[in-house]
N, C-alpha and C positions, 0 to 999 in steps of 0.2 A: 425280723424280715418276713414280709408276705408269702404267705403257701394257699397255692388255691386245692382244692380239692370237690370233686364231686362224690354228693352219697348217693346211697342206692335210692332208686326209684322207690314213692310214696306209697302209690296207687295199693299194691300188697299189703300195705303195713294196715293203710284205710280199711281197707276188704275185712282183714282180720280182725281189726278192731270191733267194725261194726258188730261183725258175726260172734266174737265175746259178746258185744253189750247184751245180744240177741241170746245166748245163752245164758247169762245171769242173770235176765230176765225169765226166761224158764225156769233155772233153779230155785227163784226165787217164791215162783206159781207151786212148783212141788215144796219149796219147804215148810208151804202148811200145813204136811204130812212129818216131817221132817226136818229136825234141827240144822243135820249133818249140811242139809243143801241150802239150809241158809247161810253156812259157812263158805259152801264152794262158791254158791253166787252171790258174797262178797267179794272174795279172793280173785273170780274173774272178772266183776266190775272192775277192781283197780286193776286188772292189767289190762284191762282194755283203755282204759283211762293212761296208764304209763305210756302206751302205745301210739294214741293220740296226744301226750305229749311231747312223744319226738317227732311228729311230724312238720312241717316246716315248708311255707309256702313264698317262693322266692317271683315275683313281678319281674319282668321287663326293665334292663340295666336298672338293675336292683342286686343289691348283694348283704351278706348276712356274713357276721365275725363269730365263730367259733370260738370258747373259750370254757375251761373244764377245773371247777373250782377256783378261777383267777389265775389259769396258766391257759396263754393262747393255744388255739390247738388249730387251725387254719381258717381260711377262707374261702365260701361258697357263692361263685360270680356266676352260672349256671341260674337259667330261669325255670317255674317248675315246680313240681309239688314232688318234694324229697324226706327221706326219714333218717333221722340221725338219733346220735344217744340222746337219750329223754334226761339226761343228769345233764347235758351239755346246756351251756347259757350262749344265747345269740342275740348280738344286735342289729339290726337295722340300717345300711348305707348307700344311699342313693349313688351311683355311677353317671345320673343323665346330666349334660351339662345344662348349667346352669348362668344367669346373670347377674353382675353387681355391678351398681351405679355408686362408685364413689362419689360424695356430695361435693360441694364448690369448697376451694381452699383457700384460703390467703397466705400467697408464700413470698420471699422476696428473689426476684431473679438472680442471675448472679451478677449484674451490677448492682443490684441492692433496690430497686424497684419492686415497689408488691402490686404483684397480680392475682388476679384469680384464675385458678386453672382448676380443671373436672373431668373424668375420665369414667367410660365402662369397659369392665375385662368380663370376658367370658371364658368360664373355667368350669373343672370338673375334679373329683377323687379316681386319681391312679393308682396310687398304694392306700388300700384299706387298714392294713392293721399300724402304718403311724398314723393316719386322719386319727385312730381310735385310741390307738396306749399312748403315741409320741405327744400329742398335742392336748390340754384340757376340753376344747370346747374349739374345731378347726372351722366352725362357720366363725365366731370371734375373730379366730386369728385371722385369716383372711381378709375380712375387713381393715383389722388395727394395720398390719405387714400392708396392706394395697394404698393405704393412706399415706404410710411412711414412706413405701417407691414416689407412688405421685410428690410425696413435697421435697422429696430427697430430685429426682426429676426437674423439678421448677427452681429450683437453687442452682444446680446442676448448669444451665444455658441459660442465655441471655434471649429475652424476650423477643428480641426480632434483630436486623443488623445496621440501625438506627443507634443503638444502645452499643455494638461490640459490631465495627466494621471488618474486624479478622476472623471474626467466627465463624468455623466451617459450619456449623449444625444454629440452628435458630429455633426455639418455640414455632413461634408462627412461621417460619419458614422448612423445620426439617421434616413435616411431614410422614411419608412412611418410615423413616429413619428412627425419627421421635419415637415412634410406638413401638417397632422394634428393640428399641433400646429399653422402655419401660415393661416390653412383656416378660427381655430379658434377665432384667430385675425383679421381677416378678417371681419369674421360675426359680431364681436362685433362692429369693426369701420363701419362697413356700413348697421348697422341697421337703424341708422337716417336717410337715407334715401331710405329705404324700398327696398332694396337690399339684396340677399342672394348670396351666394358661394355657388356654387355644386362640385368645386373641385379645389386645386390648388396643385401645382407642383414646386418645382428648376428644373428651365431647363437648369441653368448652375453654377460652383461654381468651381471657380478657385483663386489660392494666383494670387494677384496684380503684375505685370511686374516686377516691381522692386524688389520684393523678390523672383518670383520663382524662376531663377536659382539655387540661395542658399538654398528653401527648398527642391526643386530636390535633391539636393548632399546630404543633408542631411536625407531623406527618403532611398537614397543608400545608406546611411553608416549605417542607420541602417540595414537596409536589410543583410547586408554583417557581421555586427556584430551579425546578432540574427542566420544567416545562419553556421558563424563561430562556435559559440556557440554551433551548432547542432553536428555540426562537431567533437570537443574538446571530447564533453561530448561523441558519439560514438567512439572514437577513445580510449580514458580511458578504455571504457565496453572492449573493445575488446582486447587490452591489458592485460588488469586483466585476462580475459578471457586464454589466451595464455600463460600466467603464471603458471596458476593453471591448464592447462591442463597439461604443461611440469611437472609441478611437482605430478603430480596426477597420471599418467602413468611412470613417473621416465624413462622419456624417455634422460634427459642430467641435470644432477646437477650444478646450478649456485652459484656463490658465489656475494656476494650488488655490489660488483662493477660489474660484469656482468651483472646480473639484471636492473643497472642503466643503461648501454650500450646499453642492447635490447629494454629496454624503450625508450631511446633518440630516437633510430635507427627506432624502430618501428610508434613512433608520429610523426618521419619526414615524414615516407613514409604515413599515414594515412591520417595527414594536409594538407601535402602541394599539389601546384594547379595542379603539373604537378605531372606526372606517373615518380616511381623512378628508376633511372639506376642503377642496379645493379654492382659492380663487382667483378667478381670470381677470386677466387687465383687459379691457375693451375699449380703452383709449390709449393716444400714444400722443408723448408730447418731445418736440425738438427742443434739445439743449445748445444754446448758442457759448 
């Protein structure tokens, strides 16, 4: 378990140090006179030197792992120039957050379609001593554990709702949901070692080479049928419409088979893609 601790302020320990070195360098001048003080200014060489080993200069969301013969002894998150046991071993752990761009994946959706899908989280170390005893190497893990949400993720939903019409949640459609859901996985897989997620993202989601073209064509054809559709069903209103206006003003009485005629005549010209040619009779001839 993490224990933060602050040690005592440096600045003393410095001061003192120096002003040894500064004395064992004097005793050093006298002990051309004198054995005895080539003795002492050894003696206070190395403790000025012991002294300046325990000092310990911690940067800006920067933090340093205490540990005393291979038994953890705490954690110093405190920025600053600090003096601790000169016997004590410390590592080095960055607190500031950080970036990962997971690379493209080829995974298969859950209907079984492969796509590629890519993601960046942005993350940081919250508990110092698992990042350091729990985990071998937590920049590794991180990576391998981000791969595995993302393709554990893309198996997980189905690529859009094309593929899975009941599907509440969609790749390409769930959006903040999706990322929610993979930050939350996230956080689970890299709590062991004392990692959190402050955000993550799909930063790409594409069908696999081998099937876009064919989802392509078929994304058009729906388009083109649900756009058809639109079409049909205003073409119908308007029709009817045009029926009942002619009859409602009794402006020309038709008989079914005419009826069906101005219908044909009329959905050709509404449906179809091009603008219709008209053409006009300019003569008229008596039928005897």
């Amino acid at each position: 378990m993490e224990k933060i601790t602050k040690p005592v302020n440096g600045f003393l320990a410095l001061i003192l140090s120096l002003l040894l070195v500064c004395l064992a360098a004097y005793f050093g001048y006298l002990g051309q006179e004198s054995p005895f003080m080539i003795l002492a200014a050894t003696l206070v060489f190395i403790a000025a030197i012991f002294l300046l080993k325990g000092l310990m200069i911690i940067q800006p969301n920067n933090a340093r792992v205490l540990s005393f013969f291979g038994k953890y002894v705490a954690s110093v998150k405190e920025n600053g120039l600090f003096f601790i046991n000169p016997l004590y071993s410390s590592s080095a752990i960055t607190l500031r957050a950080q970036n990962l761009a997971i690379p493209t994946l080829k995974v298969n959706d859950k209907i079984g379609n492969p796509i590629e899908i890519a993601a960046v989280i942005v993350w940081k170390v919250n508990d110092t001593y698992r990042a350091t005893f729990d985990v071998s190497d937590y920049l590794n893990y991180i990576r391998l554990q981000s791969e595995a949400a993302l393709r554990n993720l893309g198996q997980t939903f189905a690529y859009d709702h094309l593929e899975d019409e009941s599907a509440a949640i969609t790749l390409r459609d769930g959006g903040t949901k999706v990322n929610e859901l993979l930050e939350k996985e996230l956080n689970e897989r890299l709590a062991t070692a004392g990692l959190i997620i402050l955000e993550a993202r799909i930063s790409h989601l594409a069908y696999a080479q081998e099937i876009a073209g064919a989802m392509l064509q078929r994304q058009q054809a729906t388009a083109i049928v649900a756009a058809r559709t639109k079409i049909v069903e205003g073409a119908v209103g308007m029709v009817e419409m045009a029926l009942s206006m002619l009859s409602d003003k009794s402006i020309v009485t038709l008989d079914e088979k005419e009826k069906a005629l101005m219908v044909s005549n009329l959905l050709v010209v509404l449906c179809g893609e091009r603008g219709a040619q008209p053409v006009l009779n300019t003569s008229s001839t008596d039928t005897q």
